[in-house]
N, C-alpha and C positions, 0 to 999 in steps of 0.2 A: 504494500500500500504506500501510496507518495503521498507528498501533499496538493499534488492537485486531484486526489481521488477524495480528499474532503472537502464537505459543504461548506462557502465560505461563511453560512452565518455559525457553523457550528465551528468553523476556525476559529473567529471575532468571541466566540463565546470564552472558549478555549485560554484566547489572547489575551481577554477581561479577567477570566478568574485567575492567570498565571499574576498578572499585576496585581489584583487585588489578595493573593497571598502574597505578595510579597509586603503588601501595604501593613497585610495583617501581621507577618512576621517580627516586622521594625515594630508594633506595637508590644506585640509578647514581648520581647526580649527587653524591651524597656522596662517591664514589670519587673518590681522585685519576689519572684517564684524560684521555689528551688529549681534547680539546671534540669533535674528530672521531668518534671513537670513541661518546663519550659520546652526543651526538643518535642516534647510526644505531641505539645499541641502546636507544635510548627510540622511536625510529619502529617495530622490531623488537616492544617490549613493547605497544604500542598494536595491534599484530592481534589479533583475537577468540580469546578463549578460548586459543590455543597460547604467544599472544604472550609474555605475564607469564612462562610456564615456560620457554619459548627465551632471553628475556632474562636471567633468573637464571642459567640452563645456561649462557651465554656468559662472563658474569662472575664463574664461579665457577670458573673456573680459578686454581689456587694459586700463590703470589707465589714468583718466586725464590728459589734458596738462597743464605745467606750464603755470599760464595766463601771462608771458612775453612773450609765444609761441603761443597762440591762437591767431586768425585774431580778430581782434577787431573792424572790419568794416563790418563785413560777407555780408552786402547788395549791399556795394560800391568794396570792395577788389574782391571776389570769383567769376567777373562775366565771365572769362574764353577768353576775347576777342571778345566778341560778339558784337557788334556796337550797340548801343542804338537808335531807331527808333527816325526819327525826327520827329517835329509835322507837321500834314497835309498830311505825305506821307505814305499809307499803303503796299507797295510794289509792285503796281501793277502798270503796264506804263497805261497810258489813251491814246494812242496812237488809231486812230479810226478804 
């Protein structure tokens, strides 16, 4: 197969996502990730066309909260309003 046996839009396609990993690449490597990390989603960015958006997707997961900002109770704090069942009563009337 040459390259004039492929479709020019599917060349141009091709041509776009070779740039655009590479766009993506210079972004990863600028993050501070360990080395590990960092290669596996630069091999990630380099597949056709899906790559470049999967490797963004991976890395764009948001950074820790400061723990003066995290709930520090998560079992007592988060429980959204819901009334805690009392003891003895399952919800149901025993009405006959």
């Amino acid at each position: 197969m040459s390259l004039n046996d492929i479709p020019f839009p599917a060349l141009m396609a091709l041509c776009a996502s070779a740039l655009a990993s590479c766009g993506v690449t210079i972004l990863i490597w600028r993050r501070d990730e360990p080395v590990l990390f960092r290669v596996a989603v630069t091999v990630v960015a380099f597949f056709p066309v899906v790559g470049p958006v999967f490797a963004l997707w991976i890395t764009s997961f948001p950074d820790r909260m400061h723990p003066a900002l995290q709930a520090k109770y998560p079992k007592t704090v988060n429980r959204y309003s819901i009334p805690l069942a009392k003891p003895g009563h399952d919800g149901e009337s025993k009405k006959g």
